[in-house]
N, C-alpha and C positions, 0 to 999 in steps of 0.2 A: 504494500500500500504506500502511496505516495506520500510524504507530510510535508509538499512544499505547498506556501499559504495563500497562493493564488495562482489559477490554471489560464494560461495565455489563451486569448483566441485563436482556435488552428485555423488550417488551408481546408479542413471540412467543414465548418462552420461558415467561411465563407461561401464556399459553395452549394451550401446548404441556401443562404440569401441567395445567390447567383440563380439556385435552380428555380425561388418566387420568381425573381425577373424574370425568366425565360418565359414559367407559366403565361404569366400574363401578357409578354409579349404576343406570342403566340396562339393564346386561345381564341383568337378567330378563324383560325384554319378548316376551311371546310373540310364536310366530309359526309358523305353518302350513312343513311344510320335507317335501316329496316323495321319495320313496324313490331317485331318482336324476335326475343331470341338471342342467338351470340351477336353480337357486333362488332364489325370488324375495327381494325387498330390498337392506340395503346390506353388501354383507362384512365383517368384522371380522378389522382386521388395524393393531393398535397400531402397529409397528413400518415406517411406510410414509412416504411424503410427506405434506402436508396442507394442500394447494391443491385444488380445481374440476378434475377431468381432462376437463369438459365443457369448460372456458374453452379448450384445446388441441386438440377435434377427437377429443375419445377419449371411453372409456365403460368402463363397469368390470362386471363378471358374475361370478357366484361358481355352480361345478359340484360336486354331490356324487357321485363314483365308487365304486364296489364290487366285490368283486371277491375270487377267493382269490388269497392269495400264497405264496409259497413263500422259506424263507431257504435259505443253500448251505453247503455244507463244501466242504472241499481235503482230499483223502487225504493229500495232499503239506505239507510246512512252505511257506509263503509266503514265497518267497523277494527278495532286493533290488532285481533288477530288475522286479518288475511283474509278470512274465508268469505269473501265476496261472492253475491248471485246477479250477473249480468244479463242482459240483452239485448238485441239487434237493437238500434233505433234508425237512422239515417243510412244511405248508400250515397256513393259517391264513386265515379269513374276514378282512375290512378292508372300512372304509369312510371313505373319507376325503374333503376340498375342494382345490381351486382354485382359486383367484383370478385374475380376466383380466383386464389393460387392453387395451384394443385401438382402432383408427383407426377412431370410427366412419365413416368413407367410405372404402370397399376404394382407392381411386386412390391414398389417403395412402399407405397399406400398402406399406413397404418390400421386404415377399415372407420375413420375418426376423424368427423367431419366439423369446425370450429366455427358455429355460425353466430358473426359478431352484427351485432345494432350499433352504428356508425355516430360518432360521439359528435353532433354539432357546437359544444360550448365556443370553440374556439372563430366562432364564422368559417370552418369549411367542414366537411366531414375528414376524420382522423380515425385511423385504425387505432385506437387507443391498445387493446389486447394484443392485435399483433406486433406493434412493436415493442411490449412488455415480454412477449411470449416466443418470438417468431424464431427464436435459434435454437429451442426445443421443438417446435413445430418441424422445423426443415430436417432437425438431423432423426426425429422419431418417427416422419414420417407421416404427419399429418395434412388434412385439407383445410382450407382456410375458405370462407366467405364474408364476405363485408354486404351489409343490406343500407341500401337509401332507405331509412326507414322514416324519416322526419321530413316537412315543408324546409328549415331553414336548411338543409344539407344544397337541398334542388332547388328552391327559387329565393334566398335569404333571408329569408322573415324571421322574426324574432328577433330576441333578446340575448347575446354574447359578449361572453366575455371580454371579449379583443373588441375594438372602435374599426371591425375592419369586416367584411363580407368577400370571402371568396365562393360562392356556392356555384354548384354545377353550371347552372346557365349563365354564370358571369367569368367563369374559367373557361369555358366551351360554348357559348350559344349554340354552334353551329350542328355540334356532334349533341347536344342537350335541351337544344330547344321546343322535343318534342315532348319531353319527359311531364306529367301531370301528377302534384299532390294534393289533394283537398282540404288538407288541414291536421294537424295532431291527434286531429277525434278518430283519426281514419291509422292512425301510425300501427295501432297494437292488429288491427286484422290486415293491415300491407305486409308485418312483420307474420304474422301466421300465415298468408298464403304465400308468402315465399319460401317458407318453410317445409308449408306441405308441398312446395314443386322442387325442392331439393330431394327430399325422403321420400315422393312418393312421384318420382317427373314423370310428366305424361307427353308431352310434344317434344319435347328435350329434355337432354340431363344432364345439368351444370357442373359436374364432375367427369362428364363424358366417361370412359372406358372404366371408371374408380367404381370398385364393391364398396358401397356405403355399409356397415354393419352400425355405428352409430352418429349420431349427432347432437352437440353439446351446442346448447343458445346462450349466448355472453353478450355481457353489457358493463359497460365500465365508468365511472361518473354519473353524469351526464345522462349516457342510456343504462345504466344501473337503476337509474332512477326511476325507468320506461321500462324496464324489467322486471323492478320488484310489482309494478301495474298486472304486467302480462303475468307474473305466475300468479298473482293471487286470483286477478280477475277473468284471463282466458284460457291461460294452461288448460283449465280442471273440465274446460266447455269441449276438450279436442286434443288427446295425447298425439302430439306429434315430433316432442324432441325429447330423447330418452333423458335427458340431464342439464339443469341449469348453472351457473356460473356470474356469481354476482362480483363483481370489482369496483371495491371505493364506494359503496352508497351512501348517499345522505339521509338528513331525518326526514322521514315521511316517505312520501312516493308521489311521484307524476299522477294529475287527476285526469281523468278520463276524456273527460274536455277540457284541454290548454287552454289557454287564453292566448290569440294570435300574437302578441306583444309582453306575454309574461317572463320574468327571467327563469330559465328551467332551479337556479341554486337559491330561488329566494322562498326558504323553507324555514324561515322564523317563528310563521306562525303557522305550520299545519299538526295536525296528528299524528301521535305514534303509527308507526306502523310493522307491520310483523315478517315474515314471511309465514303461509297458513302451513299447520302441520299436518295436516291430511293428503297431503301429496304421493302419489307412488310412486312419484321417477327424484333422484338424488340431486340436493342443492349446496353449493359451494360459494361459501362467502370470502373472500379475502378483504380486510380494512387495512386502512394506515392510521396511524396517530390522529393526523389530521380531519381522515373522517369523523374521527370520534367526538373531538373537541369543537374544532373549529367549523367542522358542516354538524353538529349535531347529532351525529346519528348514536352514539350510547344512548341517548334516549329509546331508543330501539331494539336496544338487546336484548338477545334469548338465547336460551340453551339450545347444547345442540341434541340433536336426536335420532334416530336408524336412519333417518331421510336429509339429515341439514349436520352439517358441518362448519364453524364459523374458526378463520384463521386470524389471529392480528397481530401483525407485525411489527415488532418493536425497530425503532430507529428510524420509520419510513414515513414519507409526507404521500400527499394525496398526487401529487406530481414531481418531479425529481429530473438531477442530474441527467438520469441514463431516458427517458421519457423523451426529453426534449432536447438532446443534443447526443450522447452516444451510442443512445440504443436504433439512432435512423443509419450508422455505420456498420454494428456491432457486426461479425460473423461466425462468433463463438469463439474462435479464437485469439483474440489478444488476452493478456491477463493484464493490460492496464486500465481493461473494463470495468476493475473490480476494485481500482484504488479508490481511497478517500483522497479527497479535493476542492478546494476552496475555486468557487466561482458564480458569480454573480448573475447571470445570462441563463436564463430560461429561454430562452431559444434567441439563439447565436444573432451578433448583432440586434433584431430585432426587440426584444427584451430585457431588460437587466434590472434584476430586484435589487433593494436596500443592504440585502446581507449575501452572504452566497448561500446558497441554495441547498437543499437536502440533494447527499451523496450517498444514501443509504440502500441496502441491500431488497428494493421490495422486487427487481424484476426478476431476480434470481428465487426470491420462493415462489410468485408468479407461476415462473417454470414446474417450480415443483408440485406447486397446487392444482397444476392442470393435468398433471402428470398423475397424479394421486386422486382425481375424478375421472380419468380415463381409466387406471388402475379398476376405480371403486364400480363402472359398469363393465369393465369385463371380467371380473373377480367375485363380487359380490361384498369385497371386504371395505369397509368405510375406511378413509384418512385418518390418522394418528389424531385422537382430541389434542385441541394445543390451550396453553394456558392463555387465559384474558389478560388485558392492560390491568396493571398495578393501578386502581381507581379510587379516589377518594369523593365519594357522590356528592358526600354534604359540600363540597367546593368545585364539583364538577371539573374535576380537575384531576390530573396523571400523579403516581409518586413516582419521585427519579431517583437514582441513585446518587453518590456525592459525587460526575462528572455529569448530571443532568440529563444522562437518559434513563429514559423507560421502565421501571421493573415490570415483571409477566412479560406475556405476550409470545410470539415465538422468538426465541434466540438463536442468534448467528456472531459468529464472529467481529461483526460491526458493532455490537453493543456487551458482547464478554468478553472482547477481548480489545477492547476500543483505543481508537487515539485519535480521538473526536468527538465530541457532543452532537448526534445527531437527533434531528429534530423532527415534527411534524409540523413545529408550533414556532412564533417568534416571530415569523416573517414580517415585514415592513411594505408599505406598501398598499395597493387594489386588491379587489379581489384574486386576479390570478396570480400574482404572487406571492400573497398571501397562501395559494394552496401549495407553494414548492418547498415550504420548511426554511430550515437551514441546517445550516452544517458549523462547527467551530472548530478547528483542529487545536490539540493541546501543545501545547508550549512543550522546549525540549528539557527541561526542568521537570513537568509531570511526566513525559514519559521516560524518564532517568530514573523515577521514580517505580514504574512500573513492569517498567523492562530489562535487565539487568544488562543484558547484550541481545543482538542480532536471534542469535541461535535461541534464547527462551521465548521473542517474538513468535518466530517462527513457529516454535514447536507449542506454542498455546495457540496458535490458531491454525496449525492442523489438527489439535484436541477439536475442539472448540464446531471446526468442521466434518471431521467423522462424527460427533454428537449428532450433529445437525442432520446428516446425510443417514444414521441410522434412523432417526425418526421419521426420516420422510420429508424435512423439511427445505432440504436441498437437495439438488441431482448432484449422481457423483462427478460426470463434467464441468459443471459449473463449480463445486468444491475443488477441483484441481485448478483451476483458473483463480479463486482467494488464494490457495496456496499460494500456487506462483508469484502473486501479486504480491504478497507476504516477502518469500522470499529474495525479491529482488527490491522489495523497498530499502529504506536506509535505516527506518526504526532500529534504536541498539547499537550503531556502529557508532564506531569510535569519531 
């Protein structure tokens, strides 16, 4: 791990800016776009990785669907536990995209298909999961789908984060200009009939040559929030994805009917809400610190149970380091992925918080959390329970240890064996900075203190990471890459 106290702007951040110009240069480029189905060329989708999915064995396709959709009401108040009874109310035409990665050689094919609800906080759609997740995806073997599931994705409405709108039709008119959403109210049954034409395709099939055995629905933030919606209120109407996957939710949940102009994070004053326990297909929660505190959502806790699994991650913010600047490079192997580092830029050039920013370990349990929902349907065995955030409720507030993180929660290396205060919490700043933490790295005084030399560095956070990697809580690749990162830091030397 690295402990110098400020990380320069590299030549891929630049290029990271570079590649917005290009976008927008260019997104008037015509282009011939078929009334339904694959469509030819390359998809547009800002918010993703930005390596060769060819150099991996994979291949990328973009499907435009259609369809009517229908939104629902509840006679009933929505109550805290989940267990919501909806029904049809309005229809409305829609026509929306797709995005696939997939193995192009069926053998690769894990049989595990990763169908994500497309995160608009930031004014464009962002694969938020796959770039959390995407270098367990590639080397295990998985399929990946990205769903226009939302109006501000496709034509920019609402309420974001950022003072800035890139949506479909304003990055492509030409290849997007045919595309139709009717509103929010319509999001949770565009998101189920896409579903049912992945697992169940009848005119095509969005995986082409790939044996689907199963399929996991995710939503992270943002569409976390349009998740915890779908399982309570549609799921139970229509089994069509063997397993859910919640990442980072806030308190409450998305209402049924948006409001065209609402912000989807301004959840101050709604209700608890649950995820219902009546479910027969397996749900996967992962938090950060920063969900808890700072979106509220401890309000919200519950236990887990044969069907719900809840992880939370000590040392981690609701967005990070690797989120918005190394995880759109990563390709599993650098181990300088894995250093702690001081830097202020949530997304390169573009952004730059008060303090620097959370460097914490959340996309490496990510990895493991998905790996351990895929494990939990083709096994039948549930994910290792992990311990909760160290919580003091009367102050609604975390206990930290005497370097100010976290006790509970799941541990890694980054918080047992630390040389940094990281954080969920503290950030300075708007709201989207606010959700990236920070980081403080210690002075070489405390870590003189803690470390005696190199070699006991070393050797407690290869403890620290077999701990981690027998529980489950890390993949063993992703544990050799801390190591490394361990070992070639400077911590301990002379």
């Amino acid at each position: 791990m690295n402990k110098k106290k400020h990380t320069r702007l590299s030549i891929r951040a630049k290029l990271f800016a570079a590649s917005i110009v290009f976008v927008l240069l260019f997104s008037g480029c015509k282009q011939t776009v078929p009334d339904e189905g694959l469509v030819p060329g390359i998809p547009w989708l800002l918010g993703s990785t930005m390596f060769r999915l060819h150099d991996f064995g994979y291949e990328k396709a973009e499907y435009f669907i259609k369809g009517t959709a229908q939104s629902y009401v509840s006679a009933e108040p929505l109550t805290s536990d989940g267990k919501w009874n909806v029904e049809p109310a309005d229809e409305a035409d829609f026509r929306t995209r797709i995005v696939v990665y997939r193995p192009t050689d069926p053998e690769k094919f894990n049989g595990t298909v990763i169908v994500e609800w497309f995160n608009v906080s930031g004014g464009t759609e962002a694969s938020s999961e796959w770039i959390m997740a995407h270098t367990e995806l590639l080397r295990s073997g998985y399929a990946w789908i990205g769903v226009s599931a939302q109006k501000a994705g496709i034509d920019g409405a609402g309420v974001t984060v950022l003072p800035i709108s890139l949506s479909l039709k304003k990055l492509n008119p030409a290849r997007y200009s045919t595309l139709i959403h009717p509103g929010d109210q319509y999001a949770y049954d565009i998101f189920r009939q896409v579903g049912k034409a992945i697992v169940q395709p009848q005119n095509f099939n969005p995986l082409g040559e790939l044996k689907l055995e199963r399929a996991i629905a995710s939503g992270e933030s943002q569409s976390a929030d349009y998740m915890m919606t779908y399982i309570n209120a549609i799921a139970p109407r229509e089994r069509i994805f063997d397993a859910y996957y919640i990442h980072s939710r806030i308190h409450g949940s998305a209402p049924l009917a948006p409001e065209p102009d609402a912000s989807d994070l301004n959840f101050e004053t709604r209700d608890t809400v649950r995820v219902r326990d009546d479910l027969d297909v397996p749900v996967m929660m992962l938090q950060t610190e920063t969900d808890s505190t700072v979106l509220g959502a401890y309000l919200d806790s519950q236990p887990d149970t044969d069907m719900f699994r809840v992880w939370e991650v000590a040392g981690t913010a609701h967005a990070d380091r690797y989120v918005g600047n190394l995880g759109l490079y990563d390709t599993g192997k650098n181990p300088s992925v894995a250093n702690v580092a001081e830097t202020r830029y949530a997304v390169p050039v573009i952004q730059k918080c008060g303090k620097p920013i959370n460097s914490g370990p959340q996309h490496f349990v990510v990895k493991a959390s998905i790996a351990a929902l895929d494990s939990w349907l083709r096994t039948g065995v549930a994910p290792t329970p992990a311990d909760r955030f160290a919580f003091d409720e009367s102050t609604a507030s975390f206990i930290r240890d005497e370097f100010g993180n976290v006790l509970g929660g799941i541990r890694t290396p980054y918080v047992d064996v630390p040389i940094a205060t990281l954080s969920g919490e503290g950030q300075e700043g708007d709201l989207f900075c606010r959700l990236y933490g920070t980081t403080k790295l210690f002075d070489e005084a405390t870590l003189s203190t803690l470390y005696r030399d190199h070699e006991a560095y070393v050797d407690a956070v290869s403890a620290s990471v077999d701990d981690a990697v027998e529980k489950g809580f890390l993949l063993q690749p992703d544990g050799e890459l801390i190591k490394a990162s361990a070992q070639q830091s400077e911590i301990g030397l002379p």
